[in-house]
N, C-alpha and C positions, 0 to 999 in steps of 0.2 A: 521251296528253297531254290529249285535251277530255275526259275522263272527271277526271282533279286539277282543270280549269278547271269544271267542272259541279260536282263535290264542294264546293270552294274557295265556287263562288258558292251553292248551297244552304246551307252553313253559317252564312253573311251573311242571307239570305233566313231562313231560320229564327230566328235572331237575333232577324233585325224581327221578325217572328211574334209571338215571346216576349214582349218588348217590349211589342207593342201591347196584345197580353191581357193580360199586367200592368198596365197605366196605365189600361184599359177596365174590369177589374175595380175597381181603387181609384176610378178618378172615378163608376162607373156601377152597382158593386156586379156582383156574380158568375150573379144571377138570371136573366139573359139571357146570352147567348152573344155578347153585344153587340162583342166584342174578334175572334169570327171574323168576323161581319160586316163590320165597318171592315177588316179584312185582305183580306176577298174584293173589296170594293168598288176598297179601293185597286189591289189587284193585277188586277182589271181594269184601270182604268183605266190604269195603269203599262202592260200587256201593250199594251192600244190605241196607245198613246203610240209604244212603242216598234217594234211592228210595223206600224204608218205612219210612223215613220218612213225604218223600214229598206225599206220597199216604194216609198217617194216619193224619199228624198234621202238617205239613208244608204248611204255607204260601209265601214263599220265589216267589218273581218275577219270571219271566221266564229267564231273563238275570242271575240272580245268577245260576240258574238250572241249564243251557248251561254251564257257567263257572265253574261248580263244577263237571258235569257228561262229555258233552263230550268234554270240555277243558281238564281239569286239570287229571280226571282219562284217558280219553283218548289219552293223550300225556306218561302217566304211564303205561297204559296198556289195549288195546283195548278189550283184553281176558277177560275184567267187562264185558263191552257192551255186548258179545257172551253170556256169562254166563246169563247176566240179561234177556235178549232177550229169552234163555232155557226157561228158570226159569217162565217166563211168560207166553209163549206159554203152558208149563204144566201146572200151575196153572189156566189157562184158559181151560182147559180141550181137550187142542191140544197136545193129547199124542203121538198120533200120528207123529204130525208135528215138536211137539220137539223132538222126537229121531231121524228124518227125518234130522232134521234140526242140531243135534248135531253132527251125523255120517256122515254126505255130509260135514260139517264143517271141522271134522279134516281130512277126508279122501283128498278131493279135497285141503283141503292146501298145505297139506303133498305134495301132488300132482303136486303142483303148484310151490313150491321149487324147487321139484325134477327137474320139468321140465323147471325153469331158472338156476339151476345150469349146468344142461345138455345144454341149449344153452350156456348159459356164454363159455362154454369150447368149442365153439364152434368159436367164436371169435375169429380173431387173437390178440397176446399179443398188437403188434404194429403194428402203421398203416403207422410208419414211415417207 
């Protein structure tokens, strides 16, 4: 069942996503990426929100949790998850392992792009 409640709320989450890039592309034009931007930001800040609250005063089930954190924000934008995951590791006094953990992050992404778009180009176009 929290596998339909995760599904259920990334489909929501992605939605937004959509959305936002669409309305960021028309007001702001396509030349920047300005639409993931505003999605990263917001879904931070959403991920802070709602994981103080659940740590301070929330009572909410575990099924709303899944469907609020890695449904819905993370069909929006996985870049909460990363940030919140920092953010804890520091506040736990893993300074260490959060900067560890920040810098392997974007470096090995980055990384990880690079090196599907360099295979992609490796493929033939057709296979016909």
């Amino acid at each position: 069942m929290n596998y339909l409640i995760v599904f259920l709320g990334a489909g929501v989450g992605g939605a937004g996503r959509h959305g936002v890039n669409v309305l960021a592309a028309r007001l702001f034009g396509s030349g920047v990426p300005l639409g993931t931007l505003i999605v990263n930001i917001l879904g931070c800040m959403a991920m802070g929100l709602l994981a103080g609250y659940f740590a301070f005063r929330g009572h909410l089930p575990q099924e709303a949790r899944l469907f609020l954190t890695t449904g819905i924000l993370g069909g929006f934008t996985t870049f909460s998850a990363f940030a919140l995951d920092s953010a804890v590791l520091w506040e736990r006094g893993n300074i260490g392992h959060a900067l560890v953990y920040v810098l392997s992050s974007v470096v090995l992404s980055l990384a990880a792009v690079a090196a599907g778009l360099f295979l992609a180009r490796l493929v033939p176009v057709s296979l016909t």
